[in-house]
N, C-alpha and C positions, 0 to 999 in steps of 0.2 A: 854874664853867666860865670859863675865859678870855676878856677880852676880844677877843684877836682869831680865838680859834674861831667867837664869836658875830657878827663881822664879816664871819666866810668863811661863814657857814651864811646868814646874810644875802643876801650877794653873789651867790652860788651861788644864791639861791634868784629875785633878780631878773635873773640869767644868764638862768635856766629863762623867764621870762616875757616879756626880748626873743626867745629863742631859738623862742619858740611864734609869736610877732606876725611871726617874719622869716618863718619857717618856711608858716605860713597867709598870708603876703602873696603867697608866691611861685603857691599857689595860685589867691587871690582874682586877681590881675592878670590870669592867664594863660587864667580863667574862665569871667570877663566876656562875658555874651551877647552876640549885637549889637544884641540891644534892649534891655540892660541898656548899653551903648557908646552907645545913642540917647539915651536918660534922661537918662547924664550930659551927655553935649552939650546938650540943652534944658537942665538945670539951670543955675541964676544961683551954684550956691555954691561957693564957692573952692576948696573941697576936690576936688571933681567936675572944674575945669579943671585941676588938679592932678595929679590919674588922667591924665587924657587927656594931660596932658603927658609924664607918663612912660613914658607908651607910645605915646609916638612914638619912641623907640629902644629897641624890647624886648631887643635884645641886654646893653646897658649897663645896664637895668635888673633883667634875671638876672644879671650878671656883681656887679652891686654886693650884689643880696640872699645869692645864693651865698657872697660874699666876708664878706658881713658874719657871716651864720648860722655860717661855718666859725672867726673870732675868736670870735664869742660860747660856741662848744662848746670849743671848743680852752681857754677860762678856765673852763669848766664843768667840764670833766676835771682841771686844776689844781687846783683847788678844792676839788672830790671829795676827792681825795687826801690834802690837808692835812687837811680835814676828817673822814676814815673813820679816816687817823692818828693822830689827838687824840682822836677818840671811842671806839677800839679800841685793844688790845692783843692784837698775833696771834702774838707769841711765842711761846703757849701753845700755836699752835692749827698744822694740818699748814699748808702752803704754799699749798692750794688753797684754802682758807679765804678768805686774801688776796685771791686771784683774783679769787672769785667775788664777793665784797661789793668789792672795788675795779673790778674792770672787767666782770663781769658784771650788777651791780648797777644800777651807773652809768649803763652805756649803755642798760641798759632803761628807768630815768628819762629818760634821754634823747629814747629813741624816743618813747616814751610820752607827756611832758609836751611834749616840744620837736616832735614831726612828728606822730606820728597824732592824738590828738584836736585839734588847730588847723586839719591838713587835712583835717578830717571839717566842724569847723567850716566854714571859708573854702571849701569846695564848697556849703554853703547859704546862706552871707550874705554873698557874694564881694563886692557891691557897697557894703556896710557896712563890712567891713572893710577892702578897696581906701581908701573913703574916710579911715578913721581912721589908717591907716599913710601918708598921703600926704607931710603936713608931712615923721615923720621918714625916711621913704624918701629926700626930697628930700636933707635935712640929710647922710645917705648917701653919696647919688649924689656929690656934691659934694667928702665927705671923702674917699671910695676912687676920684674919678675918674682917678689915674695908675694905680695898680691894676688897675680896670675895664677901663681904654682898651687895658694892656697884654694882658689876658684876652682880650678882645675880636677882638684885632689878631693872637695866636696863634692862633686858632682859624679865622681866615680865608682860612686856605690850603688849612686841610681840608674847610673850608664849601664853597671852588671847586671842587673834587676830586668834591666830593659832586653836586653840580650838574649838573656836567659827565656826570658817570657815569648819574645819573638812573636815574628806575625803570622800567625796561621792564616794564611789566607788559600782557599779552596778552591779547585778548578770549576765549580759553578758560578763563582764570583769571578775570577778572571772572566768566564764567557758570558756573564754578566756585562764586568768590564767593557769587553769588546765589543758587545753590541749597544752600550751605549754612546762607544766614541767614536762609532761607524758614521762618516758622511758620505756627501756624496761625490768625495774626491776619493776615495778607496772603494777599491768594484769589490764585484763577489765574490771573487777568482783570487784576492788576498784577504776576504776576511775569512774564508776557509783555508788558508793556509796559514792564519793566526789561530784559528778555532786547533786547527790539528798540530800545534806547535804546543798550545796548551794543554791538550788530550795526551802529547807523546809520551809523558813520564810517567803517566796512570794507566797503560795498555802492557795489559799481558801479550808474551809471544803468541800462548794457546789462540789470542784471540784476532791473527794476522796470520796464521802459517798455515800453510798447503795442509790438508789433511792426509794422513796415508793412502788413501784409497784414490787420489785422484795425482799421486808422483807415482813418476816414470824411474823402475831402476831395474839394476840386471843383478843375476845371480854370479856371483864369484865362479863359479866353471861354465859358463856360456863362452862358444867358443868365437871364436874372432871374426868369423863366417857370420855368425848370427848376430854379434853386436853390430857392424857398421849396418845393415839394413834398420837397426832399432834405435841408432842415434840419428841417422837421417831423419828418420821419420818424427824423432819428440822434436825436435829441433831444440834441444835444449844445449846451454855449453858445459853447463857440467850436472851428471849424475850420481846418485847413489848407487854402490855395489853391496850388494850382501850374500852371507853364507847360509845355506838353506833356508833361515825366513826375512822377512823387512826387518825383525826385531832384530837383528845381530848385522849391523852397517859395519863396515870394517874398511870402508874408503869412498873418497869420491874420487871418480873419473872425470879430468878434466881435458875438453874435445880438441884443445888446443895443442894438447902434449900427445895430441894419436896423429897429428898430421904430419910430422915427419914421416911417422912411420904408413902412411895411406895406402902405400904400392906395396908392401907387406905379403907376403904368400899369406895363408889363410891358417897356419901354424902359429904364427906370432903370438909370443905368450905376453897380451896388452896388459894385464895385471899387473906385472911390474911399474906401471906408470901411474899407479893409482895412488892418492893422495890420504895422509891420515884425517879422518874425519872429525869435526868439532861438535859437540853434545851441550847444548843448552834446557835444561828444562821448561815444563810448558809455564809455569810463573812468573817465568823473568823477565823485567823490564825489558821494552825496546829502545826505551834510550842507554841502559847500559849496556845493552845486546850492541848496538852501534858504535859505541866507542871501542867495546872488546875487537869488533868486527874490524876497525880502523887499528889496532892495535898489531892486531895480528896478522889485518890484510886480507882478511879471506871475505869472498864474498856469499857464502852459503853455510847453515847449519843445521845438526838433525835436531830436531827437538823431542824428547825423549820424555814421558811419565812418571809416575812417583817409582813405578813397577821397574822402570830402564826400558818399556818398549819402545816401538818407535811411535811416536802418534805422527810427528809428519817432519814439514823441511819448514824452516823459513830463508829468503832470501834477504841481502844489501836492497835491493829494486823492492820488495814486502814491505820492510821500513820506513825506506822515503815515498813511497806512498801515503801512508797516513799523513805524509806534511800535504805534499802536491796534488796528491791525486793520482790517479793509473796512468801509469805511463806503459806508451803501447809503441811498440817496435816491428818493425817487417815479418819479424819470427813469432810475433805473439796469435795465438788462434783464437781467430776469429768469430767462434762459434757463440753465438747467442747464448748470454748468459741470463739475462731478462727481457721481459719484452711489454710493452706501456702499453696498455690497452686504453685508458683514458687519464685524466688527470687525478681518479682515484682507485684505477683498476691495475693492478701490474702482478704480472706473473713470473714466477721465480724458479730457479733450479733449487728443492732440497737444499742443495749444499753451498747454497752462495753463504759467505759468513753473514753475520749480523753486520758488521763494520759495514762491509758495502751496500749492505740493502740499506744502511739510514744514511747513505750519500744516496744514494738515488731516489730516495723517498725526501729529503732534506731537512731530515731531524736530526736530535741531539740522540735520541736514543735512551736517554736516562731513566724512563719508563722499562723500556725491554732491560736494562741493563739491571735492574734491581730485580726482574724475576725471572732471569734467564736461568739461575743455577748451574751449573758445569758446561751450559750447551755454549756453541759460540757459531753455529749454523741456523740457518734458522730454521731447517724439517728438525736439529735437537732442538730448537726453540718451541717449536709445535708438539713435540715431542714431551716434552718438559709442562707444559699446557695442559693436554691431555689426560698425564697421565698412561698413555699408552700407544702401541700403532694405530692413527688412524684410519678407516676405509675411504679407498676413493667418495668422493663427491661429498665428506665427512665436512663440517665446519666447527671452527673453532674461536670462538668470541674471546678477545682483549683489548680491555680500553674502548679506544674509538676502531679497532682493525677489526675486520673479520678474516680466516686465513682457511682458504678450502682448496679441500688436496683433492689435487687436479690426479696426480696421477703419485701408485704406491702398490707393494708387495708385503709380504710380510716380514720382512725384513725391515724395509727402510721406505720414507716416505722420497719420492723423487722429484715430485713438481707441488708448486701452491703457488695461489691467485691471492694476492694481499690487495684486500679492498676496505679501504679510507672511510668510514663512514660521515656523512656530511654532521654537520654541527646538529640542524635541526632535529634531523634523526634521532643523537644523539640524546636531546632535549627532549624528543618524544617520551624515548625508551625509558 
């Protein structure tokens, strides 16, 4: 055999062996947990500052491994050639012959020695071999940096483009998402607190917050005699105070700052201890309502109308509900808010919001949600339907629900029986 066959079969064969290290680098770098990122940072050894230096520009540092893996194949195919050449004689044999041991052969070595087994490797020992490629990565980065810079700098216009365009992606498709990557190692109990994690940034306050008509507050001259029997009783820890209507709140009272004063003659002027109030309108996010909340520490606010009235309160506890669910505490009352007549019968207060009635019913809601219009309870949902006050024992057809008002004045409707209609049914009608 010739000497310089056996210098290309050589060559060729220490191509193969940078072309695996480049190959599994690009891997390992791009790997790296971030508490395998912590490790190396605590580490004292050179190697380990090294990693982290080069990823501090991961672009220039794909741009250089790319560059570098694409020369080391480009002399691996060269090579091939000279060498399948010299060791064969295809004169004899048809054209495809050729083909297949020159460029089918080839590139499956390729694949094979230079990309799959090294990125099988560098996905389990990404921080070992991050480390061991470092020095010649540097040596690299260095040699192909007008190359790199140039790679780099081309791609940066498409990068902006890309940016700019961004990914709309919508919360029917995240809950899309989620319900398709649901198994059955994740219960119910967390794919509802992913479903409501996705919901959080798209809910109005209006449509989570106590309604006026069902908070507990006292009138700015109620005297001190008459509140402690009224804070017993709501068991709440802090209340609204206002001057002659609910629309003018000028504090909350919080139940914590009266207990010093408990033993009190019945003169004690508690007003002084009242708290300045926080005003959020009824459109504003809950997840920004939550960070204000955490910002400033408080855990209640009035929720106020385009008009400045009050429509109602929401609370810190109203929020994280929509992740978790209700959470219910020794002080929380107890009073039947719906009650399940069968698995397509259930009966409701008027005022429960919509929110709750589609956890309890275990829908998305998305239907109610495009023809609710202003309502966020569900007698304004019936309300909104209608067209008008309904009469007791009135019914009211949507979709697959029928909603008959159990009980109503003319004012406001106060009870409704939401019943499920069955599929068939449906398919009758």
């Amino acid at each position: 055999m010739a000497l310089s066959l056996v210098l290309a079969i050589v060559t060729m064969c220490l191509l193969l062996l940078c072309s695996a290290l480049i190959s599994g680098s690009e891997v390992a770098y791009f790997s790296l947990s971030p508490l395998q990122l912590e490790d190396l940072n605590k580490s004292k050894g050179k190697n380990s500052k090294r990693v982290l230096q080069l990823l501090e520009s991961p672009k220039k540092l794909l741009a250089t491994i790319l560059i570098g893996n694409n020369f080391v194949n480009v002399g691996i195919v060269i090579l091939s050639t000279f060498v399948v050449n010299g060791l064969f004689d295809f004169s004899n044999y048809a054209p495809y012959v050729a083909f297949l041991v020159q460029v089918v052969a080839v590139t499956f070595l390729i694949l094979l020695i230079g990309e799959v087994i090294p990125k099988v490797y560098a996905t389990r020992h990404a921080d070992r071999l991050a480390r061991f490629m470092a020095i010649p990565l540097i040596g690299m980065n260095k040699f192909f940096t007008p190359l790199s810079w140039a790679l780099v700098r081309s791609t940066s216009v498409i990068d902006k483009r890309i940016k700019k365009k961004g990914a709309n992606i919508s919360v029917d498709e995240l809950e899309h998402a989620l319900e398709l990557t649901a198994d059955e190692s994740s219960s119910d109990e967390e794919q509802k607190i992913l479903k409501g994690i996705v919901k959080f940034g798209n809910t109005d306050v209006k449509q989570i917050m106590k309604p006026r008509l069902d908070v507990v507050a006292f009138e700015y001259n109620t005297s001190y005699e008459e509140l402690m029997p009224g804070i017993v009783e709501s068991g709440y820890s802090r209340i609204p105070i206002y001057k002659e209507s609910f629309d003018k709140i000028v504090g909350i009272l919080y139940i914590k700052d009266l207990l010093p004063y408990i033993n009190e003659t019945l003169t004690f002027e508690w007003q002084s201890l009242i708290r300045t109030p926080m005003f959020v309108p009824e459109n504003k996010k809950i997840d920004d309502l939550l960070k204000e909340f955490q910002e400033k520490k408080v855990h209640l606010s009035i929720v106020v109308d385009e008009y400045g009235g009050t429509s109602g309160i929401v609370s810190l506890e109203d929020i994280l509900e929509e992740i978790v669910g209700d959470i219910t505490d020794e002080f929380d009352d107890d009073d039947l808010v719906y009650s399940k007549l069968d698995n397509n019968n259930y009966v409701f207060e008027g005022k429960t919001p919509l929110m709750d009635m589609y956890r309890v019913l275990n829908i998305d809601g998305d239907i109610f949600e495009e023809c609710k219009g202003d309502s966020d309870t569900l007698a304004g949902f019936v309300l909104e339907q209608a067209g008008k006050i309904p009469l007791k024992n009135e019914k009211i057809n949507f979709e697959n629900y029928v909603f008959t008002i159990e009980a109503a004045d003319k004012r406001r409707v106060k009870r409704i029986k939401v019943t499920i209609k069955e599929f068939k049914e449906t398919d009758e009608a």
